[in-house]
C-alpha positions in Angstrom: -38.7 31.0 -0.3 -35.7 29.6 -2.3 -37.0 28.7 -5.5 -36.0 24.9 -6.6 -33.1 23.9 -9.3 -35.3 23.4 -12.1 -37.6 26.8 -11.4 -34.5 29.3 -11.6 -32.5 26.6 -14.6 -36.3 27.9 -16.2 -35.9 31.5 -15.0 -32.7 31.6 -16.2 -33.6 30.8 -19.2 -35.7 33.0 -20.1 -33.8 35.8 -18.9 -30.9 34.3 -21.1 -33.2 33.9 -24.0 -34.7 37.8 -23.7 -31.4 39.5 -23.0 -29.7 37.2 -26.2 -32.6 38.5 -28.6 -31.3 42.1 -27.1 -27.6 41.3 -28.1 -26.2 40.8 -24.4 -26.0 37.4 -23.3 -26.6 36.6 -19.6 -24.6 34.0 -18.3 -26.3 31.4 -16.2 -25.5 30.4 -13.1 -27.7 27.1 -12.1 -27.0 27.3 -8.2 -28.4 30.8 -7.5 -30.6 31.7 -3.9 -33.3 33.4 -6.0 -36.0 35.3 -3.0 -39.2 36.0 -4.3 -42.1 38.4 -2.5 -44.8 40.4 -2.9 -47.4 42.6 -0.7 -50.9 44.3 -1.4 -53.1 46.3 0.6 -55.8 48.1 0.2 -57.5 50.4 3.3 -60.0 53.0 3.7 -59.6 56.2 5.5 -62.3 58.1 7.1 -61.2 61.8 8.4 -63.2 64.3 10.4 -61.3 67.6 11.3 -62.4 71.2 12.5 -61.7 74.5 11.1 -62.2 73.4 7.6 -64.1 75.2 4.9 -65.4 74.4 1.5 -63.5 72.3 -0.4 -61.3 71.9 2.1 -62.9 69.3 3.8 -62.4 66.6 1.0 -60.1 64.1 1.6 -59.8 63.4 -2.2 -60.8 66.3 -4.9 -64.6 65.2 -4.8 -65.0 63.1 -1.8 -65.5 64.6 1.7 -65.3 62.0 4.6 -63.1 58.9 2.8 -61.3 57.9 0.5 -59.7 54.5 -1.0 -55.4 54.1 -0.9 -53.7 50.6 -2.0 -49.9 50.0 -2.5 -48.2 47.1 -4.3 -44.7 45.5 -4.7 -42.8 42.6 -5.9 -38.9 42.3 -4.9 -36.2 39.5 -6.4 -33.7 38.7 -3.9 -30.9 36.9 -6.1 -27.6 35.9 -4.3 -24.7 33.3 -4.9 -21.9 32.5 -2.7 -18.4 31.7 -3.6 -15.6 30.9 -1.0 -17.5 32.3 2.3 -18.5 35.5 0.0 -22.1 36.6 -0.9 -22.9 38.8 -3.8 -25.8 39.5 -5.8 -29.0 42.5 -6.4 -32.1 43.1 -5.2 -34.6 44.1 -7.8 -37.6 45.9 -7.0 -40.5 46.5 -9.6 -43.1 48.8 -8.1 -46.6 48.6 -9.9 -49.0 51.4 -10.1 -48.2 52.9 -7.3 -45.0 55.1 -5.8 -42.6 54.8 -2.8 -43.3 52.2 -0.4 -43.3 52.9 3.4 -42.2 49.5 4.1 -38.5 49.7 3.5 -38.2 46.3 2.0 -39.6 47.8 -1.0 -38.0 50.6 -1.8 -34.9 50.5 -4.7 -33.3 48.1 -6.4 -29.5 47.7 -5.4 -26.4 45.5 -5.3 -24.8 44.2 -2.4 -21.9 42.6 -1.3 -21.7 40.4 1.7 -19.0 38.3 4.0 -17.6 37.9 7.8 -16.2 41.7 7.0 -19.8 43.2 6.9 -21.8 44.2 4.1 -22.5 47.2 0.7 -25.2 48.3 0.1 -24.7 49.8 -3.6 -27.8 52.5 -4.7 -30.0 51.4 -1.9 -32.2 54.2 -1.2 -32.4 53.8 2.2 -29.7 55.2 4.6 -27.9 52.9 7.9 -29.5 56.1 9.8 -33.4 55.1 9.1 -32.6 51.5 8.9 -31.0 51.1 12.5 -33.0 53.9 14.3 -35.8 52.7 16.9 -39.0 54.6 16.4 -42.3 54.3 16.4 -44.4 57.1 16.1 -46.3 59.6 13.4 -49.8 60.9 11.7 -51.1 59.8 8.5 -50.4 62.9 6.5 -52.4 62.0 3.2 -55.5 61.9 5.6 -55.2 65.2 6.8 -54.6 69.2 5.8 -52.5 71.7 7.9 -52.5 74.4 5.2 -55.9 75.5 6.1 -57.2 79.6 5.8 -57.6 79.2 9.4 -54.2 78.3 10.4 -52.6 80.8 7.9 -54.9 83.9 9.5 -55.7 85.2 6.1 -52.4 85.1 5.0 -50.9 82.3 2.5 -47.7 81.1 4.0 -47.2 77.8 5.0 -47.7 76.1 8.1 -45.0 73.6 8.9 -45.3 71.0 11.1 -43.5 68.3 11.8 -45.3 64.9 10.6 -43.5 61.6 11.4 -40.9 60.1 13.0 -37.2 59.7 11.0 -34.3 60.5 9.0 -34.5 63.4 6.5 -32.4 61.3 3.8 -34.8 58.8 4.4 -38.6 60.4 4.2 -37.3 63.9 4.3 -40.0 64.4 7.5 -39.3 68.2 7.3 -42.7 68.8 6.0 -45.4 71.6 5.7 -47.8 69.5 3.7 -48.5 72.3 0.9 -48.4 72.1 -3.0 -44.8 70.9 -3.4 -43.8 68.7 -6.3 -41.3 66.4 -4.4 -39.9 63.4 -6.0 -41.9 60.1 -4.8 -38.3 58.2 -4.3 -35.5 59.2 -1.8 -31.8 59.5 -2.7 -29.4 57.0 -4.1 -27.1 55.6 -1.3 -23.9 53.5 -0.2 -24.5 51.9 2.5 -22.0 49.7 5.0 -22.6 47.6 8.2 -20.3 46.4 10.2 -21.2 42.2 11.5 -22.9 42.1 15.1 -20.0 41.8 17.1 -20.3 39.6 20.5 -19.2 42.1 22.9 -20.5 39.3 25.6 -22.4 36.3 25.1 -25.5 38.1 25.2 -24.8 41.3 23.8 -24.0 42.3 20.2 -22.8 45.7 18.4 -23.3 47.1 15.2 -22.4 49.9 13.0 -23.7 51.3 9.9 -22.3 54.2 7.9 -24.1 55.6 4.2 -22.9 58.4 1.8 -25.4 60.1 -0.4 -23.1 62.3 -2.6 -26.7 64.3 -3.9 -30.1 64.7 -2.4 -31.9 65.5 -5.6 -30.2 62.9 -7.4 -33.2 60.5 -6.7 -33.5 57.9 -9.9 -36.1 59.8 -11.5 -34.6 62.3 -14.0 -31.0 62.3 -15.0 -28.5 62.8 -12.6 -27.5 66.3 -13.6 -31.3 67.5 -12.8 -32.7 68.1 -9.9 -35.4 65.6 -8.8 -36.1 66.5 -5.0 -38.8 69.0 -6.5 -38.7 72.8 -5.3 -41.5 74.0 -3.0 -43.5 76.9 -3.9 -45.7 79.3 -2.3 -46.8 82.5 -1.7 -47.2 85.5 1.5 -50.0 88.0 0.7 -49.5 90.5 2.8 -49.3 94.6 2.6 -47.5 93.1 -0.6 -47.4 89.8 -2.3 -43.7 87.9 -1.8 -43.2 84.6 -3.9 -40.6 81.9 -2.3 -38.9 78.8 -3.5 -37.3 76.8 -1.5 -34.8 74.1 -2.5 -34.0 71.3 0.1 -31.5 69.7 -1.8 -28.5 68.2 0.2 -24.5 67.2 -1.2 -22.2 65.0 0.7 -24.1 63.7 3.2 -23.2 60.7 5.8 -25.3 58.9 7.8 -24.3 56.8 10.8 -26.1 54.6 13.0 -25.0 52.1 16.1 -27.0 49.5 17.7 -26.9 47.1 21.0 -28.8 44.4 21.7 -28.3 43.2 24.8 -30.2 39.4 26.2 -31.5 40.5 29.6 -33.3 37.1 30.5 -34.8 34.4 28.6 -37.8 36.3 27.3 -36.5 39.8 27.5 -33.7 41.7 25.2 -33.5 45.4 24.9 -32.1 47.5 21.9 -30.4 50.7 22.1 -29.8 52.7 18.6 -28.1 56.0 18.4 -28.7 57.4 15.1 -27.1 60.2 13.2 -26.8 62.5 9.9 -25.1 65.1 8.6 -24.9 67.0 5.3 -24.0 70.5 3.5 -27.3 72.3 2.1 -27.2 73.5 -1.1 -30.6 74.6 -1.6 -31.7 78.2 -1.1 -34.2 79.7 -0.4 -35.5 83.0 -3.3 -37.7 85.5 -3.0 -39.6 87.1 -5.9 -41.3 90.3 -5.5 -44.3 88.9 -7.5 -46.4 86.1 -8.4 -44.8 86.0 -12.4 -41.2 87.2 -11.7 -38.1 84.8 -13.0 -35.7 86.8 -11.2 -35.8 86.4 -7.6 -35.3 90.0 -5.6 -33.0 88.3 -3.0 -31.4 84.6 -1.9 -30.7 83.1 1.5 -29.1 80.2 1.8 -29.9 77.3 4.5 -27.8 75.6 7.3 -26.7 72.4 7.3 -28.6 69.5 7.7 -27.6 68.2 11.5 -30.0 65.6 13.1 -30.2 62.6 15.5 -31.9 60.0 17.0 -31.6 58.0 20.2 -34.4 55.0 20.5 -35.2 52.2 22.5 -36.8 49.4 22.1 -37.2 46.3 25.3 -39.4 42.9 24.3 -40.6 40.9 27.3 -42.2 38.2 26.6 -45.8 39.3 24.3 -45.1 42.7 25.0 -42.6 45.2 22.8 -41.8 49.0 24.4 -40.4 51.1 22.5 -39.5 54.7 22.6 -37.3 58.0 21.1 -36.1 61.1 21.0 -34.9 63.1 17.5 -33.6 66.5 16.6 -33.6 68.2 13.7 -32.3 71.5 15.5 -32.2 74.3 13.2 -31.2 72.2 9.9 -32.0 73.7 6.4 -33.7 77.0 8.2 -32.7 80.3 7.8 -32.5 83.5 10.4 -33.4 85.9 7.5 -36.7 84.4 7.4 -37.9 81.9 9.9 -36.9 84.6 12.6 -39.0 82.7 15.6 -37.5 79.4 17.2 -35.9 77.5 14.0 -35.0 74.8 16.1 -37.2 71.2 15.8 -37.6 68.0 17.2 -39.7 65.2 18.1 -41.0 62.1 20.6 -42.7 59.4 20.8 -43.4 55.9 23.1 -45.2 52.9 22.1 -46.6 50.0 23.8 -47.3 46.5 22.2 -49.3 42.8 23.3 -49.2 40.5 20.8 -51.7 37.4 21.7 -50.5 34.0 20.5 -48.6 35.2 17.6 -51.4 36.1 15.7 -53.5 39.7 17.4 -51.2 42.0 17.9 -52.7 45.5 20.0 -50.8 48.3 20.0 -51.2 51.9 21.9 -48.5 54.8 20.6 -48.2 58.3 21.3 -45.9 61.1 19.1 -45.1 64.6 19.6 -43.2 67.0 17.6 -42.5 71.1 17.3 -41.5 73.4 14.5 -41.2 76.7 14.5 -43.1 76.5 18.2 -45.6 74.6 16.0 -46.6 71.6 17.6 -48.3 67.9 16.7 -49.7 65.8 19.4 -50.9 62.3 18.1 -52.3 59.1 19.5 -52.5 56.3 17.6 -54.6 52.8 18.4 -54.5 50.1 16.4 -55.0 46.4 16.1 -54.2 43.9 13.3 -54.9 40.0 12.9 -52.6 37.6 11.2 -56.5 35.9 9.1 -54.1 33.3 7.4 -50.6 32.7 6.4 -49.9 36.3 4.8 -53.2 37.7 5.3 -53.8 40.5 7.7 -56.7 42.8 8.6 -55.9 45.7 10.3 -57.8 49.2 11.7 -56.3 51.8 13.4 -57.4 54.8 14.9 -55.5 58.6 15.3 -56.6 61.2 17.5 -54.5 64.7 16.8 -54.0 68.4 17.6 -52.1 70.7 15.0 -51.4 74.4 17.1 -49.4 76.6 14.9 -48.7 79.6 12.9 -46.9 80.5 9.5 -43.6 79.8 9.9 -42.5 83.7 9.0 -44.9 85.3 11.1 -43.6 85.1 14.5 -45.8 88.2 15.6 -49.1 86.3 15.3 -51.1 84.0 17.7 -50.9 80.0 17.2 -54.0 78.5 16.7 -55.4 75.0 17.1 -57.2 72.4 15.1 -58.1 68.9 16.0 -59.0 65.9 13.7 -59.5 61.8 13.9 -58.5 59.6 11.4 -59.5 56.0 11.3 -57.8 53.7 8.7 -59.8 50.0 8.0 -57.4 47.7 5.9 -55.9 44.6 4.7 -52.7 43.2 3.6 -51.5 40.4 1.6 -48.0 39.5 1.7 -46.4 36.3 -0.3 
């Protein structure tokens, strides 16, 4: 909503007045677009998984069957426009808990905006995860892959591939273990092109981001790493240590999207989705539990993935479907000497009934490391009220792997259910 003259002359105000008291005077401008919203939601997930033992069957440390999650934002939109050019922020203030999955609420950044496109300036989101189509994923925090029975005895990671993405985005190249990654992605530039009428019912658009430094995420200072470094250990005839680093420099992001008016009630997407970076992350190897000095270093490839969606509304209904690769980015042969290369699928159907119950039936796929994820997800949510929406949803999935390093062994399978009861508020 656009706030009225004498709410932001009041806003103003007391911005003015705080930032004076603080030495820096904030000039006022009294014909500012000032955007104000806000979310909460609050859900319960119930889990239920095989092959799990002890301890390793509670969701949270003391609870075995549920647990409680809730996520909150606020975001300021504030904008002015001056001879056919828009400038201004948006601010985001995150409370109590960390990065959003909805992508409106993640960073605050600058932009710039006219008929020549628009800058994104420290958005944390790359054009790549903005423009792709997908659908698709497992709710990680609900489950655990890094089970005794999936390692075979042996304490080496199990990787699977979780969710749909980009990597600058959610870094989705994930084996769910006792990392200590950063809760907030990289700082971006990002630029997109206008939607160009290509015909009178199709449009084209381009988006292209830089992120000069993966760990650079807003959390420490910029000379530290913030991406976090993944730790674990392989007990085998002897006991190896590893670290590895996923940290990316100079990476660009690119995404193009058609939209194309079919009939009155249909239109159909197409989004071709792209990154590339240099790794500079390694991967050490320490002879021990307690060493500081690793024995040896390998370093990983490049990050190289893709992603080619589509999406086609007709009438109620919304398909939508993708393809991604990862191929063998930020692997190496030394080590992972099995299949490095990864990818992943999914399809989704949707019926939304008078704008208000929206079903929807999805299916997503992945392999790493010949480890493979099958999900299917069901849910249904119900627009209650103006901003108010109960939801549930129910997943159904199969984890069939091995550790990553140990080509020689036999995959084995688990299956699991997780079923998510919520409700959102958004303002």
């Amino acid at each position: 909503m656009v706030i009225k003259k004498a709410s932001v002359v009041l806003l103003a105000g007391l911005l003015a007045s705080s930032t004076a008291l603080a030495g820096d005077p904030l000039p006022v401008v009294s014909d500012l677009n000032i955007k104000l919203g806000a979310y909460a939601a609050f859900e319960s997930g119930f889990s239920n998984q095989g092959k799990l033992k002890g301890s390793e069957k509670n969701i949270s440390a003391n609870k075995r069957s549920f647990a409680f999650y809730n996520d909150s934002a606020l975001f300021a939109a504030i904008s002015n426009t001056k001879d056919d050019f828009t400038y201004g922020a948006k601010i985001i203030l995150v409370p109590t808990t960390k990065r959003k999955v909805n992508k409106d609420y993640n960073g605050s950044y600058v932009f710039l905006e006219n008929n020549l496109g628009r800058i994104e300036a420290g958005s944390p989101i790359p054009a790549a995860k903005n423009m792709m189509v997908s659908d698709g994923g497992i709710p990680t925090k609900y489950i655990k892959t890094n089970t005794e029975y999936l390692r075979q005895g042996k304490k080496a990671p199990t990787s699977f591939l979780t969710s749909e993405g980009a990597f600058l985005g959610d870094s989705i190249l994930t084996s769910i273990d006792s990392a200590t990654y950063s809760s907030e992605p990289p700082r971006t530039i990002n630029y997109y092109t206008p939607k160009f009428d290509l015909t009178d019912s199709s449009k084209l658009q381009l988006g292209i981001s830089y992120t000069p430094d993966s760990a650079n995420t807003g959390v420490e200072k910029p000379s530290e790493n913030s991406v976090g470094i993944k730790k674990y250990v392989i007990e085998d005839n002897r006991v190896n240590r590893f670290e590895r680093d996923n940290s990316i420099k100079d990476a660009v992001t690119g995404g193009i999207v058609l939209t194309q008016k079919l009939t009155e009630e249909a239109e159909l997407k197409l989004a071709l989705t792209g990154e590339y970076g240099k790794s500079v992350g390694k991967i050490k190897q320490f002879a021990n539990k307690n060493d500081k000095d690793p024995v040896v270093e390998y370093k990983l490839s490049n990050l190289k993935t893709y992603n080619i969606g589509a999406e086609l509304k007709v009438g109620d209904f919304k398909y939508n479907a993708c393809y991604g690769s990862f191929g063998k980015s930020l692997t190496t042969k030394e080590l992972q000497r099995g299949n490095r290369n990864a990818h992943y699928y999914n399809a989704g159907i949707a019926y939304t009934y008078e704008k208000a119950t929206t079903t929807s039936l999805s299916y997503f796929a992945s392999e790493q490391f010949k480890n493979k994820v099958n999900s299917v997800k069901l849910a249904v949510s119900h627009i209650l009220a103006p901003g108010l929406k109960p939801y549930a949803e129910i997943h159904s999935y199969t984890l069939k792997g091995k550790p990553e390093f140990r080509p020689d062994l036999k995959a084995r399978t688990v299956k699991g259910t997780v079923a998510l009861v919520g409700v959102k508020l958004s303002l």
